[in-house]
C-alpha positions as CSV (number, residue, x, y, z in Angstrom):
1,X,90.7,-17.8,58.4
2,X,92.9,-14.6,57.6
3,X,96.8,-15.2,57.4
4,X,98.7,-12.5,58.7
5,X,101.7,-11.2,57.4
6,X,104.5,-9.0,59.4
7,X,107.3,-7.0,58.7
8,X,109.3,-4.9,60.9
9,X,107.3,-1.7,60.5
10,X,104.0,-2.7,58.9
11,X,101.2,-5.8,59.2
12,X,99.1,-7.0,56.2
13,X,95.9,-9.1,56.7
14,X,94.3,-11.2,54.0
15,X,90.9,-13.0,53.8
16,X,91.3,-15.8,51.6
17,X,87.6,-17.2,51.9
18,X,86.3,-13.2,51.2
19,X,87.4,-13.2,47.6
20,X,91.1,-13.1,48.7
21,X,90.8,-9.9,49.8
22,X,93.4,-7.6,51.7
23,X,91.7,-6.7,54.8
24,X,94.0,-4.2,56.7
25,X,97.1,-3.3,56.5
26,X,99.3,-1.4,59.3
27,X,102.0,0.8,58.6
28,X,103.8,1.9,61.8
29,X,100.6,1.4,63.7
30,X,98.6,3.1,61.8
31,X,95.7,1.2,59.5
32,X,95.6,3.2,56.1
33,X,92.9,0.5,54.3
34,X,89.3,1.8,54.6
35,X,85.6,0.4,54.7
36,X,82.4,2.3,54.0
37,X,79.9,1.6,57.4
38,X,76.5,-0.1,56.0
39,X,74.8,3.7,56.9
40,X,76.7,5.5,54.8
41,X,76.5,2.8,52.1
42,X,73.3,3.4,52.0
43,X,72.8,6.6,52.2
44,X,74.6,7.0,49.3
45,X,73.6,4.3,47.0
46,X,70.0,4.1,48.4
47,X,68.1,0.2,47.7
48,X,70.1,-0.8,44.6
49,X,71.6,-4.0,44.2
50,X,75.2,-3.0,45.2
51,X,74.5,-2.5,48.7
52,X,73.8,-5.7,49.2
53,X,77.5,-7.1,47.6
54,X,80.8,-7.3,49.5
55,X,82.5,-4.3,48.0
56,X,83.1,-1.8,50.4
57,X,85.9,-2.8,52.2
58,X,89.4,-3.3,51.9
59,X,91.6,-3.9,48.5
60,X,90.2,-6.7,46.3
61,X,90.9,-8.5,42.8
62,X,88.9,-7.6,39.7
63,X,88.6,-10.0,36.8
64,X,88.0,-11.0,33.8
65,X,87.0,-7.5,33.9
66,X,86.5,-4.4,35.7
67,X,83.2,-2.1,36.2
68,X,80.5,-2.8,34.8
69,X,78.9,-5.2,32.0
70,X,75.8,-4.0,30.8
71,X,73.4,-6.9,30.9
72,X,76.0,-9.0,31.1
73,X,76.7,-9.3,27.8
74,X,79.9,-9.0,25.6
75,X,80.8,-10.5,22.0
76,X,84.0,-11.9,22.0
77,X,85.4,-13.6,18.0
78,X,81.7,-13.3,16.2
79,X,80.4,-15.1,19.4
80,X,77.8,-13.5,22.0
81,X,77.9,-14.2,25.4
82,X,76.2,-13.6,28.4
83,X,77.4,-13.7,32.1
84,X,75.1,-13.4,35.3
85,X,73.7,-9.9,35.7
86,X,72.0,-8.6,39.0
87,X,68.5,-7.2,39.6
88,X,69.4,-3.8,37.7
89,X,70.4,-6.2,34.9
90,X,74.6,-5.5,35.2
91,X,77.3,-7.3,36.3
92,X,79.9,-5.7,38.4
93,X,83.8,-6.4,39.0
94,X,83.9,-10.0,37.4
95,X,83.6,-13.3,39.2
96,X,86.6,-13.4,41.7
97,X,86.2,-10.4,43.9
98,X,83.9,-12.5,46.7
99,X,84.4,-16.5,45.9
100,X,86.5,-18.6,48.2
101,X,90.4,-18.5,47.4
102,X,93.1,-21.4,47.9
103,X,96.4,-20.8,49.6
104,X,98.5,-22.3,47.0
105,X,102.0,-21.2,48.8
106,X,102.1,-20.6,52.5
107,X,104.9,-18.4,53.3
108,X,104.2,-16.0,55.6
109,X,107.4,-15.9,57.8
110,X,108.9,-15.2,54.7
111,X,106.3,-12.2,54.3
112,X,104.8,-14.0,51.0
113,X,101.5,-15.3,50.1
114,X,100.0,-16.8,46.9
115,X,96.4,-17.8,46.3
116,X,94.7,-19.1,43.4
117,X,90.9,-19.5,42.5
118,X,89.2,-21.2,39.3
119,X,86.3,-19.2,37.6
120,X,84.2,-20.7,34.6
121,X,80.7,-21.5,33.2
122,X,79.8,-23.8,35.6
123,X,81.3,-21.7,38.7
124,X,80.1,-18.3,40.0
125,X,79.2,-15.6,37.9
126,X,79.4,-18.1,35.0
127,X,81.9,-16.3,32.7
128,X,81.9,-18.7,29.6
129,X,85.9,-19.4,29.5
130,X,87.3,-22.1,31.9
131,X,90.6,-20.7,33.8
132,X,91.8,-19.3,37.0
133,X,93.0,-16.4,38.9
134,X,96.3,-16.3,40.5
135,X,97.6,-13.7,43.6
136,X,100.6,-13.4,45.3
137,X,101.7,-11.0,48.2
138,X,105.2,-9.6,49.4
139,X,105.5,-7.5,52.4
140,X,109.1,-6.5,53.6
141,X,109.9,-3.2,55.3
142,X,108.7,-0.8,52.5
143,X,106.4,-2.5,50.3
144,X,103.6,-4.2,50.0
145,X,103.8,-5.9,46.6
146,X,100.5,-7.0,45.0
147,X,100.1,-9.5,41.7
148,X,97.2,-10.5,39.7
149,X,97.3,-13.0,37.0
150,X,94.2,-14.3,34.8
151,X,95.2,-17.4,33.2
152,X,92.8,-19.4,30.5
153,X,92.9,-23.2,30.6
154,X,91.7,-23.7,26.9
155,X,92.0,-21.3,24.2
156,X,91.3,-17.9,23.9
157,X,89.5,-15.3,26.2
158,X,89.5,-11.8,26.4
159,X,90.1,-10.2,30.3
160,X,90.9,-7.1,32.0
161,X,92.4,-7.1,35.5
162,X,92.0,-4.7,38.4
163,X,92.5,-3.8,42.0
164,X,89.7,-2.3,44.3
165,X,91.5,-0.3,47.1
166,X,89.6,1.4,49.5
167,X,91.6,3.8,51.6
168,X,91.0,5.8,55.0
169,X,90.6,9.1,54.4
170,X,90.5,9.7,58.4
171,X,93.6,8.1,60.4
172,X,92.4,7.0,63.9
173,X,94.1,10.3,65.1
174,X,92.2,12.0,63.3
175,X,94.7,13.3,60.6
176,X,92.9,13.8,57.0
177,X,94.3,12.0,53.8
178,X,96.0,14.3,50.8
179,X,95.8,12.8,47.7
180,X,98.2,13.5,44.8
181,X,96.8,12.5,41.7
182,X,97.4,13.9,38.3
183,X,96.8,12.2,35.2
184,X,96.6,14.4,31.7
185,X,93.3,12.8,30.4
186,X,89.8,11.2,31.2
187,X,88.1,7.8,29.4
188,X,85.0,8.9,28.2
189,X,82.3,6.7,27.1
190,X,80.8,7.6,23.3
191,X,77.9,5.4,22.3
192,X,79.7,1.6,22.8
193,X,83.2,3.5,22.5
194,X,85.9,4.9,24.6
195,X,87.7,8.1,23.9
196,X,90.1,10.3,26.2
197,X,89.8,13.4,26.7
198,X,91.8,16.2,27.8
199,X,88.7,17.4,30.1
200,X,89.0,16.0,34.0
201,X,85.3,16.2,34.9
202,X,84.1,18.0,37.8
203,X,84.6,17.1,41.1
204,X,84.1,14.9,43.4
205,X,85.8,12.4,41.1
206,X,84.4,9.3,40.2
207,X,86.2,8.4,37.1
208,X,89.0,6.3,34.5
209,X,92.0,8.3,33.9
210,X,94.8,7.4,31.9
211,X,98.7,9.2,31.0
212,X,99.1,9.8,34.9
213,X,102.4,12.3,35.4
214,X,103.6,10.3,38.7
215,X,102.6,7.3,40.5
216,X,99.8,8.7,43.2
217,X,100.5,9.3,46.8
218,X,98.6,9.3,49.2
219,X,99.8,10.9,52.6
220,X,98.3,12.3,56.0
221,X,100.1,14.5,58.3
222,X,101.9,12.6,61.2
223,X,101.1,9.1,59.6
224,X,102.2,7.4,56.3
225,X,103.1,8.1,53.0
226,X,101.5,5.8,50.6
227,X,103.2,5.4,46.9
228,X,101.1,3.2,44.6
229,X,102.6,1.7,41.4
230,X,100.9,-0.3,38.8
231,X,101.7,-1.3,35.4
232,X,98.0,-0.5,34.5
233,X,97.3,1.7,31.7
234,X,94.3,2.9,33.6
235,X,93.2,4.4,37.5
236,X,90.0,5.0,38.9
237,X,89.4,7.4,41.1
238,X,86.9,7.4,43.2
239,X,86.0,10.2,46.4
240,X,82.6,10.3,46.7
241,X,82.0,8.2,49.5
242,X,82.3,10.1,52.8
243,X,84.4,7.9,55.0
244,X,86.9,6.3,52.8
245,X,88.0,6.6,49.1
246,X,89.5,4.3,46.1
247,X,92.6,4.8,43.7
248,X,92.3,2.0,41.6
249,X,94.8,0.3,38.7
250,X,93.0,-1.1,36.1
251,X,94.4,-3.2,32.7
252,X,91.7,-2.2,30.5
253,X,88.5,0.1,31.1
254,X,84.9,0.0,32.2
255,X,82.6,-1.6,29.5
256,X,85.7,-2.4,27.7
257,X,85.7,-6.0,26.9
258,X,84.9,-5.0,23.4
259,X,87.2,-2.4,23.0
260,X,91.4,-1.8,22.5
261,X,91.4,-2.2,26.4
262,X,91.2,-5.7,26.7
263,X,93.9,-8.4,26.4
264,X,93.3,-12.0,24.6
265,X,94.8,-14.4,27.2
266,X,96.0,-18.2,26.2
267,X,97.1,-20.6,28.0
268,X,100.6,-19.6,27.2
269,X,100.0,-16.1,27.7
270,X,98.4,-14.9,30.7
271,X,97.5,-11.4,31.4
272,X,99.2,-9.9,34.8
273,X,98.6,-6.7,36.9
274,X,101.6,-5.7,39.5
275,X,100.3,-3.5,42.2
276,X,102.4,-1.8,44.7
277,X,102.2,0.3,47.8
278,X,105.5,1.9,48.6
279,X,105.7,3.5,52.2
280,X,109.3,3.7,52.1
């Protein structure tokens, strides 16, 4: 069952049971989180695996990594291992971003919510370290603050973190989004590397940027102003769908297990992603 939480001038909805997933939230009556209908999903996307997964709608958790794992493999201390791949042979945005979460703290006439989820070999997506994902939410009058933690119960294990935000780029009043985003360089994949470079790519957009100037914002005329915040080293931006569009904090980068991106969590070291929407 969703909870609900309320402030005086905005609402946020969460799913729990739908990968703990924030389903709308309402800034001064006005719903600024977005979902792609099943036509234009498929329009775009055609008969490919994706369309069939629950990732087109609201803001959800990534982890232990983000994007895409090419067969679903990754070598992690000497050791290869293999997670569970879809038709096409990839496996896409971890193992927490559709499973059933707990409610570990119920607060919500506080405004505050925290849920947690285990992830494993034995659980779903089979990702070979035992540990768990941890989320909290805030919401007060001009925030809507967002944390991700990826904790391992024995031992090391390498992770990246990420939120999946879609946004509306149409307001039910019809008022179109503006988006101000601006970093100085792109992640580019190089055989099984990652460099930056200075070139943006063409538009539409559907790329990791790092070194952003200013935190985006995302604003449409007689509605809100959204300013997101992250301590992630990396966005995705995404605005090629036609109805609604993602700006996305990431801890490490697509295909990046193997890279510099990733972090090695221990029990005693978690990895952690703070994600914030300002509409102050």
């Amino acid at each position: 069952m969703p909870v609900t939480l309320r402030s005086k001038r905005a609402m946020a909805v969460i799913e729990p049971s739908a990968g703990g997933r924030l389903l709308s939230l309402v800034i001064d009556g006005h719903e600024v989180i977005g979902s792609v209908p099943k036509a234009a999903l498929t329009a775009f996307l055609g008969r490919v695996p994706a369309v069939r997964r629950d990732w087109y709608r609201g803001s959800f958790p990534l982890a232990p990594w983000a994007g895409t794992l090419p067969g679903g493999e990754f070598e992690f201390d000497g050791v290869r291992y293999v997670v569970e791949s879809d038709t096409a042979n990839v496996a896409q945005h971890g193992v927490i971003a559709e499973c059933e979460w707990r409610i570990t703290d119920d607060a919500r006439a506080e405004g505050k919510l925290t849920l947690s989820t285990p992830f494993g070999p034995g659980l779903v997506g089979r990702w070979p370290f035992e540990g768990c994902a941890v989320q909290s939410f805030m919401l007060d009058e001009t925030t809507l603050k967002m944390c991700l933690e990826i904790h391992s119960a024995h031992g090391r294990m390498p992770a990246i973190a990420g939120y999946h935000p879609w946004f509306r780029r149409e307001l039910d009043s019809g008022a179109l989004a503006s988006v101000s985003f601006t970093p100085a360089k792109r992640l580019v994949a190089i055989g099984k590397g990652l460099v930056t470079s200075e070139d943006l790519g063409e538009r539409p957009w559907d790329d990791l940027f790092v070194e952003l100037s200013e935190s985006p914002r995302i604003s449409w005329p007689d509605g809100p102003t959204l300013t997101l915040e992250s301590d992630a080293v990396v966005w995705v931006y995404f605005e090629r769908m036609p109805v609604a569009f993602c700006v996305e904090p990431w801890t490490g980068a697509n295909e990046g297990l193997e890279t510099e991106w990733t972090k090695i969590v221990t029990p005693s070291d978690p990895l952690t992603l703070n994600f914030t929407i300002s509409f102050g």
